[in-house]
C-alpha positions as CSV (number, residue, x, y, z in Angstrom):
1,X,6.1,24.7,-61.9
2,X,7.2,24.3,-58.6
3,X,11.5,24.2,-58.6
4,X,11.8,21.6,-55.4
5,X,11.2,17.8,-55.1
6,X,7.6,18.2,-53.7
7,X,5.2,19.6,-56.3
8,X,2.5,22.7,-54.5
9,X,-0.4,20.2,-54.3
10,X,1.1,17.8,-52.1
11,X,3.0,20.5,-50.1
12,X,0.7,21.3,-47.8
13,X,-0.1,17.9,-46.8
14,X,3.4,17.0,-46.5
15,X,4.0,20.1,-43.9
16,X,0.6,19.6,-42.3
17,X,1.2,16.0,-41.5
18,X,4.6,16.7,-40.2
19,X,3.7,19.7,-38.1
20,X,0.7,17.5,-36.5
21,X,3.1,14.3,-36.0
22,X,5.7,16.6,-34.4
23,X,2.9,17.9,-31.6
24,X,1.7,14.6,-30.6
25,X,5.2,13.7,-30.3
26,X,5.9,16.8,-28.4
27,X,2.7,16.6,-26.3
28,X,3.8,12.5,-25.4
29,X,7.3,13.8,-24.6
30,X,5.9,16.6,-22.0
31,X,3.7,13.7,-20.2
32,X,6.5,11.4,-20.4
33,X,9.0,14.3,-18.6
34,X,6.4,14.5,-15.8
35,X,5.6,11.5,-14.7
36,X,9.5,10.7,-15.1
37,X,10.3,13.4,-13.0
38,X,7.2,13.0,-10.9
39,X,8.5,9.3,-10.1
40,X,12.5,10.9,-9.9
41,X,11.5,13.2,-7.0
42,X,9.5,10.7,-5.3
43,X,12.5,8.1,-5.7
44,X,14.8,10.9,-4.1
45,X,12.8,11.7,-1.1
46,X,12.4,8.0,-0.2
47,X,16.1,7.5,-1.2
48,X,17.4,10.3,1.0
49,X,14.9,9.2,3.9
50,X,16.6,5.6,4.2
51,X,20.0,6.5,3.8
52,X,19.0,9.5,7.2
53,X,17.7,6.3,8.8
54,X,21.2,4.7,8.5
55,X,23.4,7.9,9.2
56,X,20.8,8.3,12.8
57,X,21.3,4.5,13.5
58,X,24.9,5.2,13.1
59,X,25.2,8.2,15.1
60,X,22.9,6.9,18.0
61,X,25.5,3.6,18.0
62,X,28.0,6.4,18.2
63,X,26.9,8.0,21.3
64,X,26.4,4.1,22.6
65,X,30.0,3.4,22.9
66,X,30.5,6.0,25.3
67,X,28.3,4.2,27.7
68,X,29.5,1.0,27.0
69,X,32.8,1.8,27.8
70,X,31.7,3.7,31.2
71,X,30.3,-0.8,31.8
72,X,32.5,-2.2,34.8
73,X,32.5,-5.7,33.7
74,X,35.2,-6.8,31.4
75,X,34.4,-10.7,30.5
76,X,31.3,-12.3,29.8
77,X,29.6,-12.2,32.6
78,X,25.9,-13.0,32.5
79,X,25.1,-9.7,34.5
80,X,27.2,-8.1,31.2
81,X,24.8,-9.8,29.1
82,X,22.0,-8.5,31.0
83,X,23.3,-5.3,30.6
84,X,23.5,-5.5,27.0
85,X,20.3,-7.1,26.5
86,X,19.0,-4.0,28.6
87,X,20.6,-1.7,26.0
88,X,19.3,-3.4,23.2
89,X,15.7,-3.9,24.4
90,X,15.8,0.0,25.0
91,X,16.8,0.7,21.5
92,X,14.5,0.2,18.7
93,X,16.9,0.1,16.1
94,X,19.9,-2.3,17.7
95,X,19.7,-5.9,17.1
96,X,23.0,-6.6,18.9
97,X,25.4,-5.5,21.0
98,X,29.0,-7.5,20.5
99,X,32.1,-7.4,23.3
100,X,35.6,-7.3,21.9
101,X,37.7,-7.8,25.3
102,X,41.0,-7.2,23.8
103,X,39.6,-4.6,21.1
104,X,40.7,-6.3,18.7
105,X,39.0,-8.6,15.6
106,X,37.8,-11.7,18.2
107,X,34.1,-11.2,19.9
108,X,33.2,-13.2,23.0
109,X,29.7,-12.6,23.2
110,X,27.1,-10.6,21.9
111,X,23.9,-10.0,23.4
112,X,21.3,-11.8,21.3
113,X,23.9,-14.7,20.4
114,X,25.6,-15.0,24.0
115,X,29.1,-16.2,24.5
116,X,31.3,-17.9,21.7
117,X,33.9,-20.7,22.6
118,X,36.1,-20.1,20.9
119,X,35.7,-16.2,20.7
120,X,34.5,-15.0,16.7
121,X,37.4,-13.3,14.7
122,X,35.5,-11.1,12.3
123,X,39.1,-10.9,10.5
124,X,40.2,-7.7,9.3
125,X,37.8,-4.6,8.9
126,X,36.8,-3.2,5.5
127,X,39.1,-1.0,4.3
128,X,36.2,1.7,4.3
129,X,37.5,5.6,5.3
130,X,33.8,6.6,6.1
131,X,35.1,7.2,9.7
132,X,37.7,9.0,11.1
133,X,36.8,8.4,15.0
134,X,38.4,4.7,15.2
135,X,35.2,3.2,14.0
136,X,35.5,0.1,12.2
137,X,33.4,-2.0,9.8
138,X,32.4,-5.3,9.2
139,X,29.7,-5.8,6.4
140,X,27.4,-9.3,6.0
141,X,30.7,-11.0,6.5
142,X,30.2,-14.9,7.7
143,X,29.0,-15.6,10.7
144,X,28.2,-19.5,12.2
145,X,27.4,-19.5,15.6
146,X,23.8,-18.9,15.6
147,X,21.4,-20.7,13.8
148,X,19.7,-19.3,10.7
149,X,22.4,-16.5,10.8
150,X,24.9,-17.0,7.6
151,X,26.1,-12.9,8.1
152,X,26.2,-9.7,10.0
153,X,27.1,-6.0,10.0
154,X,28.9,-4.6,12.9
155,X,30.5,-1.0,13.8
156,X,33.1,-1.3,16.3
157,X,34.7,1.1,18.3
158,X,37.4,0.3,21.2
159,X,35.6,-3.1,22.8
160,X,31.6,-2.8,22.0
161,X,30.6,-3.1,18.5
162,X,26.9,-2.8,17.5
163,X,24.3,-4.3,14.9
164,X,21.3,-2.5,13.3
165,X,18.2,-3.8,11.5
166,X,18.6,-4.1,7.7
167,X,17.5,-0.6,6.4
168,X,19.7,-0.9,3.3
169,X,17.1,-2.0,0.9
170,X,14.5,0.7,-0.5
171,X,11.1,-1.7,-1.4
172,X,10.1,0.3,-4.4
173,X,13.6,0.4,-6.0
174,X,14.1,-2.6,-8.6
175,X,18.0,-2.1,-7.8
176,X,20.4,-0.1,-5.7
177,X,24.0,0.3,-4.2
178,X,25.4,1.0,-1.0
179,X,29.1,3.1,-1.5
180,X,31.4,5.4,0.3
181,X,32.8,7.7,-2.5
182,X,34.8,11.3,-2.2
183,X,33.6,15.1,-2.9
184,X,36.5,15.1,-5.7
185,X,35.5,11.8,-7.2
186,X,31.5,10.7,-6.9
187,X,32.2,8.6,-9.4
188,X,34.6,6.6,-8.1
189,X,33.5,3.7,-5.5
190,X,35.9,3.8,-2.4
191,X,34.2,1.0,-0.3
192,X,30.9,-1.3,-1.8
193,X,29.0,-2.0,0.7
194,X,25.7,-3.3,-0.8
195,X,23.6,-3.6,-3.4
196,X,24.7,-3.7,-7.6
197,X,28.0,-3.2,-7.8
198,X,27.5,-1.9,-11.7
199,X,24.6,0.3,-10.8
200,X,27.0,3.7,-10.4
201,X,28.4,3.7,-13.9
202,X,24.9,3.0,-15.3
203,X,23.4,6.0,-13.1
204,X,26.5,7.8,-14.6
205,X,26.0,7.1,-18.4
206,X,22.5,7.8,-18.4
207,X,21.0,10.7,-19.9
208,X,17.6,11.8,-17.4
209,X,15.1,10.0,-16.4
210,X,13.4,11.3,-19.9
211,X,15.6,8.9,-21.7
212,X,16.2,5.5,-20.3
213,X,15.5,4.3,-16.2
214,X,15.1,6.6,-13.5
215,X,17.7,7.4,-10.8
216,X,17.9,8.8,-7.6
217,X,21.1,9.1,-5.5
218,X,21.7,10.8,-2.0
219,X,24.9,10.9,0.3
220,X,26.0,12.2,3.6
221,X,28.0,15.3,4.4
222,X,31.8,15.3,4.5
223,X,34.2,14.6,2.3
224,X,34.2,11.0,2.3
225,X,30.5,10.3,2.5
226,X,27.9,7.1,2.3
227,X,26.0,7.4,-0.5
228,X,22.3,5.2,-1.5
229,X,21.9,4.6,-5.4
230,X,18.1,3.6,-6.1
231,X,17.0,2.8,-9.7
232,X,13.1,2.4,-11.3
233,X,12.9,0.8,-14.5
234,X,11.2,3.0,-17.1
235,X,8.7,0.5,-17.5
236,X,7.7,0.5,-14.8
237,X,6.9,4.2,-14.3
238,X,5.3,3.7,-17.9
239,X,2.7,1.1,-15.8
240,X,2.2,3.4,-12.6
241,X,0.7,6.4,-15.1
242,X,-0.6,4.3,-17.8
243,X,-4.1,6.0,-17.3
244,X,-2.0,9.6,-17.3
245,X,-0.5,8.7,-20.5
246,X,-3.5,7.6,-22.2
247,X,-5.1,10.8,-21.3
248,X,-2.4,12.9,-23.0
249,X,-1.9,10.5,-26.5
250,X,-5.3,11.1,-26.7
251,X,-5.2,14.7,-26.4
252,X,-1.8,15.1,-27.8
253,X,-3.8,12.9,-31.5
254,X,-6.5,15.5,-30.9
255,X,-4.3,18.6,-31.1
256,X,-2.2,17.3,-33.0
257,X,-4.9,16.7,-35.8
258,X,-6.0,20.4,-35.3
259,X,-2.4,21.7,-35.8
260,X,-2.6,19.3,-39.2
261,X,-5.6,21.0,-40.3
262,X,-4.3,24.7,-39.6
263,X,-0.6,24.2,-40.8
264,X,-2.2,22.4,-44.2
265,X,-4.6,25.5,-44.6
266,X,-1.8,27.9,-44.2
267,X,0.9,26.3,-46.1
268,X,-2.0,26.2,-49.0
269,X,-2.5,29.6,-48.6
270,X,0.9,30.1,-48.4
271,X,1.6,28.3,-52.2
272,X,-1.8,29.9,-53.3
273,X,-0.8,33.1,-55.6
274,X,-2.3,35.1,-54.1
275,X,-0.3,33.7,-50.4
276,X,2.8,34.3,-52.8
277,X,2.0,37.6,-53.7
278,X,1.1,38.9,-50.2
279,X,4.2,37.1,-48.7
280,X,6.6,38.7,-51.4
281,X,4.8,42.2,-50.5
282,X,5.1,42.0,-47.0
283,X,9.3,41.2,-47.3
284,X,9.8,43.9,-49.2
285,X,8.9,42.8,-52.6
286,X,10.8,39.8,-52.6
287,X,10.4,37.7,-55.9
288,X,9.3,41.1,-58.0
289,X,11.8,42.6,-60.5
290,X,11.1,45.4,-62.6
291,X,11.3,45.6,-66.6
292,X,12.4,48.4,-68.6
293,X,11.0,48.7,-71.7
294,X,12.9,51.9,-74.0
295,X,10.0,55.2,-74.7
296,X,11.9,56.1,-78.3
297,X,11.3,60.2,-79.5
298,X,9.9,59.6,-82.6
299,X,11.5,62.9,-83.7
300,X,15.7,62.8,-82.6
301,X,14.8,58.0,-82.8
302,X,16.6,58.4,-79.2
303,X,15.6,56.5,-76.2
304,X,14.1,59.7,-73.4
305,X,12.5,57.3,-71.3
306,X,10.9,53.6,-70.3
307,X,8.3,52.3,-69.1
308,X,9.2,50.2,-65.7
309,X,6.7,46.9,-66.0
310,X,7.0,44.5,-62.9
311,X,7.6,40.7,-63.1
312,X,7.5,37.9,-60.8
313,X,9.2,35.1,-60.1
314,X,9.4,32.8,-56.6
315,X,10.7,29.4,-56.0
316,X,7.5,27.9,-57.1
317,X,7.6,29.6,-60.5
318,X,6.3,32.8,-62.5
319,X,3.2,34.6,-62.3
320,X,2.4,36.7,-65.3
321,X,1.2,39.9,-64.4
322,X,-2.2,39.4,-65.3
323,X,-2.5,37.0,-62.3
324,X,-0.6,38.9,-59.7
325,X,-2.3,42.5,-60.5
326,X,-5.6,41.2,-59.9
327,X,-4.8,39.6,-56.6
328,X,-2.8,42.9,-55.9
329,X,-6.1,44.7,-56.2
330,X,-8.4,42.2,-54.3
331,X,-5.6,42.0,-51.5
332,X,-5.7,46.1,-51.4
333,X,-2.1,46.0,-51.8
334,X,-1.9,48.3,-54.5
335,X,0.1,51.1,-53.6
336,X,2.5,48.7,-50.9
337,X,3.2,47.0,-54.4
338,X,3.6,50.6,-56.8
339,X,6.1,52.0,-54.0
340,X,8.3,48.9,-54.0
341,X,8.4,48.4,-58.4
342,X,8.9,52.3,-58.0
343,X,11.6,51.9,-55.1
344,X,14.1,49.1,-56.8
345,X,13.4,50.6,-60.4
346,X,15.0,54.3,-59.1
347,X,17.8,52.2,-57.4
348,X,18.4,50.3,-60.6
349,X,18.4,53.5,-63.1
350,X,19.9,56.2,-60.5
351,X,23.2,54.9,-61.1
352,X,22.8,54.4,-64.6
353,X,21.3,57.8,-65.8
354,X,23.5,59.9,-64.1
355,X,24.5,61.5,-67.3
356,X,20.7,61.6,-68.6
357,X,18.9,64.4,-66.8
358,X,15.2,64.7,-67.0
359,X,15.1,61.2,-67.9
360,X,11.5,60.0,-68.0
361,X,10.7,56.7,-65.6
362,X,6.7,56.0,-66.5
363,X,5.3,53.3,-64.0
364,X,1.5,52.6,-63.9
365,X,-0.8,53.9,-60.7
366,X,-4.0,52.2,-59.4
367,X,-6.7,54.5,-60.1
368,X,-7.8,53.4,-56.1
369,X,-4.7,54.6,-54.6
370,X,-5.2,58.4,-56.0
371,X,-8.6,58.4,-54.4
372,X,-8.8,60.6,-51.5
373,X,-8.8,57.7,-48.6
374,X,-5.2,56.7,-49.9
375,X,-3.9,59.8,-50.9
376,X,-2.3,60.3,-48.0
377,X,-0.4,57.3,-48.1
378,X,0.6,57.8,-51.2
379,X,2.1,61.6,-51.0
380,X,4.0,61.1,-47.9
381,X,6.1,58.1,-49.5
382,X,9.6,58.7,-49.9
383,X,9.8,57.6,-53.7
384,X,8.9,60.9,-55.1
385,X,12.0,62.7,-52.9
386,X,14.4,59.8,-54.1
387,X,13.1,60.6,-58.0
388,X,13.9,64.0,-57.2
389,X,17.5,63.1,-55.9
390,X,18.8,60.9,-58.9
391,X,17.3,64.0,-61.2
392,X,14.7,61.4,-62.9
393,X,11.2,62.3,-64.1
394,X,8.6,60.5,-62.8
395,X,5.1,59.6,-64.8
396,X,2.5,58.9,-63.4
397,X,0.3,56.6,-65.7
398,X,-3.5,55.9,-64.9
399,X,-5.9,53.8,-67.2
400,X,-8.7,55.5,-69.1
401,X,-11.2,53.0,-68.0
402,X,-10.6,53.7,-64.5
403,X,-11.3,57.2,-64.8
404,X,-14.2,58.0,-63.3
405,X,-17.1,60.4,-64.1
406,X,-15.8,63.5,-62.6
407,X,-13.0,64.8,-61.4
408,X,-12.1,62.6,-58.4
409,X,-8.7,62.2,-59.0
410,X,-7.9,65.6,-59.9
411,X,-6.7,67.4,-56.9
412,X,-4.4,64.1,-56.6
413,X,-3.0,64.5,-59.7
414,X,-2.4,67.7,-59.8
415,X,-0.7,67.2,-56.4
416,X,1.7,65.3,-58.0
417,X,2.5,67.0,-60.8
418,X,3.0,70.0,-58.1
419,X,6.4,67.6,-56.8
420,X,8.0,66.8,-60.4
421,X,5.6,64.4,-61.8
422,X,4.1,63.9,-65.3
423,X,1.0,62.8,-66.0
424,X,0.0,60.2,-68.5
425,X,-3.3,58.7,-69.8
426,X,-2.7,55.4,-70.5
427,X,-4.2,53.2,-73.6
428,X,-5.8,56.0,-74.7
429,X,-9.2,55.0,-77.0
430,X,-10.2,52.0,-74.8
431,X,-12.6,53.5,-72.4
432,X,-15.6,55.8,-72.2
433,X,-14.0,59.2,-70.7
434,X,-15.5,62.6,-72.6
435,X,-13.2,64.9,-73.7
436,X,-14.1,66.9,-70.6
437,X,-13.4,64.3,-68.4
438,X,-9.5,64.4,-70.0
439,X,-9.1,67.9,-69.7
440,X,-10.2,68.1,-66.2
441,X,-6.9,65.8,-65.1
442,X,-4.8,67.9,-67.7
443,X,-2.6,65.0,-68.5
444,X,1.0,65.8,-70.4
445,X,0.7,62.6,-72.3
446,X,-2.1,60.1,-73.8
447,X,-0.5,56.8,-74.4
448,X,-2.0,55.6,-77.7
449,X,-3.3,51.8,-77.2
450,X,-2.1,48.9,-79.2
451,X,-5.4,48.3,-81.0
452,X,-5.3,51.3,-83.1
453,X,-1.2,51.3,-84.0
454,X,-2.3,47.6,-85.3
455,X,-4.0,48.8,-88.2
456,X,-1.6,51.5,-89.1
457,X,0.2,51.0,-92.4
458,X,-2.3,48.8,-94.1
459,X,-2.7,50.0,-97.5
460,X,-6.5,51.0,-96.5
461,X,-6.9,53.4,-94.4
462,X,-9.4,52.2,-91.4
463,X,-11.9,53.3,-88.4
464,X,-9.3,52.7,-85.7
465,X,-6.7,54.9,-88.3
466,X,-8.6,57.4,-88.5
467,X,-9.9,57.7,-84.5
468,X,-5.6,57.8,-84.1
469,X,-5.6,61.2,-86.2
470,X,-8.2,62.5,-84.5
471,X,-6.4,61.6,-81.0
472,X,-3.3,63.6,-82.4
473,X,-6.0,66.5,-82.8
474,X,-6.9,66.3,-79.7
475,X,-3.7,66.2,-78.0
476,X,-2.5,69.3,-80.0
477,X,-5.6,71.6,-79.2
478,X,-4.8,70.8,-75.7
479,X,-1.2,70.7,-75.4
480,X,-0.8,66.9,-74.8
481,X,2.2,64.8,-75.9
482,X,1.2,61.5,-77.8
483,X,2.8,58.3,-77.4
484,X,2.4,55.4,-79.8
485,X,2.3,51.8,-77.6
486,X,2.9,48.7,-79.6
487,X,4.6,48.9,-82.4
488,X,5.8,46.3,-84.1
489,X,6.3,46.9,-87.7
490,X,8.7,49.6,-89.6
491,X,5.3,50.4,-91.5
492,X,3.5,51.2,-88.2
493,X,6.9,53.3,-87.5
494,X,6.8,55.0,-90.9
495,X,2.8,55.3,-90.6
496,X,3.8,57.4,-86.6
497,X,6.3,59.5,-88.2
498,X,4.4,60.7,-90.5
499,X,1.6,61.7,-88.1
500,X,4.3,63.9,-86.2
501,X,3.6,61.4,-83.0
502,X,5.8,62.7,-80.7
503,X,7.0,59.3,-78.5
504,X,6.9,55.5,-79.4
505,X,7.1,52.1,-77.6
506,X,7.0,48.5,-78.5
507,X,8.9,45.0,-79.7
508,X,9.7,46.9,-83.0
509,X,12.5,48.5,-80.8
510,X,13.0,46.2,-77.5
511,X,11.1,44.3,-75.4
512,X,10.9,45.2,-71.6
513,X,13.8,43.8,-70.2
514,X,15.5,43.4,-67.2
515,X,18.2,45.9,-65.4
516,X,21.2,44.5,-67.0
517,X,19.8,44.4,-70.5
518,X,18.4,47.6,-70.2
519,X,21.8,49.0,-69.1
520,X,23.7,47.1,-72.4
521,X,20.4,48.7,-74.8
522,X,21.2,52.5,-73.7
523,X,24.9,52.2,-73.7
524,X,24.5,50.4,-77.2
525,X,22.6,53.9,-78.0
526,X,25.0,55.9,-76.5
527,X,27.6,54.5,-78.9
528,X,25.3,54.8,-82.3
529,X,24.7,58.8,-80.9
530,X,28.5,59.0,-81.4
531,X,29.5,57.4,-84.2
532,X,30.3,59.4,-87.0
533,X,28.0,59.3,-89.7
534,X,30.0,60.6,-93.0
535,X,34.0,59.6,-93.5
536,X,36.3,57.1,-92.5
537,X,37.0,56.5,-88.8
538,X,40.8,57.4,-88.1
539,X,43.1,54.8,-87.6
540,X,44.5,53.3,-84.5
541,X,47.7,54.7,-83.5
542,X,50.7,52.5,-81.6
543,X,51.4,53.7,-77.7
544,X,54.9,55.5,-77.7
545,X,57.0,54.5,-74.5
């Protein structure tokens, strides 16, 4: 049972569904940044290129004034006139050429608009810092003495002041500003000279042309510079690339149905248990936790050993050990998974039986992993040095059903038993070994299955009785120590005893149990070794002092 709000069927929909809705957004959001920056850098270069058509017009009124000045005629003349009308004619970019004769606000004539009776006063200039040569500015202010003229821009300087054509208005921007600002300050607007007055705290507050409208800005050099805002509504970039976008929704649904697909399969195999098992393996046995379960000497009823048994547990439940040894063995994971169970169990009982030398830790071996393709593997693991170390005896326990005809497994075994081990046959009686087939892997101890310490202690003596006497024979023609597994009855005990079996196991004494329990079971022993059996236990004397 799974321990979170989402049960392991609808998992892997859940995560599929999200990892495919998360690409197509992903896959919209790419095409969305480049068209928006696609349309952004084509905003800027037609931004910038206006605003260097207005700084040249500037500077080529600039150099103007010089020649004006170098004029002879100081009134209106109409050979002055002329002679502005010449200059004007010549220059592409001038509309008009005004004469100040005092240099001051009042115009007498202009070129295109001829004299003015009375003369114009423009009225003071705009308080704009943008030059720092004498220029001064007038921008659209009122102007009635031409027909179908309501305003003008002029750029004076000393008695000439000139007029440009209207280059102030990009035609593919939906809005934009004309501003002198400062280097220190960008954000500030020293002098508005066209355009939204609002449009620089927008461009300011916005967050990329990802996320809202798209912007593009450029200004002249110097620290007090004209600058040229241009804006593009989102929409309408949305519009220009319509066919673009399409194109990548319908890619971006495509893939992201594909990722669906791959993230639901792999989250399913992910939640499958045998996806549990192989993740847990692969971090280092995360999620298994060995069980000890006490090996009692039938003889001195002390605990000499245990049998380490492995459980596992993740966050979508248990899986009994039925279920995760097969897919242990189908996943050929057998002896990633025996190293681990015999890893954490020798870091769990080294500090525990440090006063318990020779100590004997029995833990089950795949019969595959002492066949000669993984023996390798298997001898050069560091387990049997750290066994060594915390001065524990490690058994090595194979099943008689996987022993094979032969004696495959012999040179492995007795490898082992070369670097400290014991050998073990384990549920003795179950499988279809001769008794030559036993002796060959000279085992130290046959494990006596459950099925025959059933029937012992029944007032009739049985088959299955009688086949456990004639294992005891065996064992003692050969030299083999016999150990009785589950017992569960103090007749079955009794029934042992009597048979001179030499080790016992089963729920009659504990159960296999975790670290901490098995800890609290062998100091709960120690204490029974040393309590006095005959007499009264003295009595509690007060501390002096």
């Amino acid at each position: 049972m799974a321990r979170h709000g989402t049960s392991p069927n609808t998992r892997p929909l859940l995560k599929g569904s999200l990892a495919g809705l998360a690409t197509v957004a992903v896959m919209l959001l790419i095409a969305w940044a480049g068209v928006a920056y696609d349309g952004q850098s084509e905003l800027q270069k037609q931004t910038a290129d206006l605003l260097g058509i207005w700084q040249s017009n500037i500077d080529r009124g600039n150099k103007l004034y010089g020649a004006l000045e170098r004029l002879p005629e100081d009134d209106c003349s109409d050979a002055h006139l002329k002679t502005l009308n010449t200059l004007v004619y010549n220059d592409n970019h001038i509309t008009n050429i005004w004469f100040f004769p005092d240099g001051d606000t009042k115009a007498a004539c202009s070129s295109s608009f001829g004299r003015f009776e009375p003369a114009h006063d423009f009225g003071p200039p705009e308080k704009a810092q943008l030059f720092r040569d004498g220029r001064e500015t007038w921008y659209r202010v009122p102007f009635d003495k031409a027909e179908g003229v309501d305003s003008v821009t002029v750029i004076k300087k000393g008695r000439y002041g000139v007029s440009f054509y209207q280059t102030g208005n990009l035609a593919t921007a939906a809005d934009d500003m004309f501003y002198v600002s400062s280097v220190q300050d960008p954000y500030t607007v020293l002098f508005h000279a066209n355009g939204n007055a609002g449009l620089l705290k927008q461009y300011r507050d916005n967050y990329g042309p990802m996320f809202g409208n798209v912007y593009a800005q450029a200004c002249g050099e110097g620290n007090v510079r004209l600058c040229y805002l241009t804006m593009i509504p989102a929409s309408r970039i949305v519009k220009q690339n319509i066919g673009l976008l399409a194109i990548f929704a319908v890619f971006g649904i495509v893939t992201g149905a594909l990722v669906f697909l791959r993230v639901k399969r792999i989250v399913r195999d992910r939640h499958s248990p045998a996806g549990r098992i192989r993740h847990a393996i692969a971090n280092g046995g995360k999620g298994f936790e060995p069980h000890y379960q006490p090996i009692l000497s039938l003889d001195t009823m002390k605990c000499e050993g245990c049998e380490v048994l492995a459980r596992f547990e993740d966050a979508q439940g248990k899986l009994f050990p039925d279920e995760f040894v097969n897919i242990i063995q189908q996943e050929n994971l057998t002896w990633e998974f025996t190293e681990i169970i015999i890893a954490k169990a020798l870091r769990d009982l080294k500090p525990l039986l440090a006063g318990r030398p020779g100590f004997k830790v029995s833990v089950n071996f795949f019969q595959a992993d002492l066949e000669d393709e993984q023996i390798q593997s298997v001898i050069q693991s560091p387990v049997f040095a750290m066994a060594t170390e915390a001065g524990l005896s490690l058994c090595c326990e194979i099943l008689e059903t996987g022993i094979r005809s032969g004696t495959s497994i012999a040179k492995s075994l007795e490898y082992l038993r070369s670097i400290g081990c014991l050998i073990a046959i384990d549920d003795f009686g179950t499988g279809y070994s001769n008794l030559a087939q036993i002796k060959a892997l000279k085992p130290d101890l046959v494990k006596i299955d459950k099925m025959f310490v059933d029937d012992l202690g029944n007032t009739t003596d049985t088959a299955r009785g009688a086949f456990v006497q004639a294992i005891l024979g065996i064992a003692s023609a050969h030299g083999m120590k016999v150990c009785a597994e589950g017992v569960e009855t103090m007749d079955q005990l009794a029934s042992l005893r009597n048979r001179d079996v030499d080790y016992a196991q089963g729920y009659f004494f504990a159960k296999p149990m975790p670290i901490r329990d098995f800890s609290l079971y062998l100091l709960e022993q120690t204490l029974k070794e040393k309590m006095p059996t005959s007499g009264r236990l003295a009595k509690l004397k007060p501390v002096s002092g």
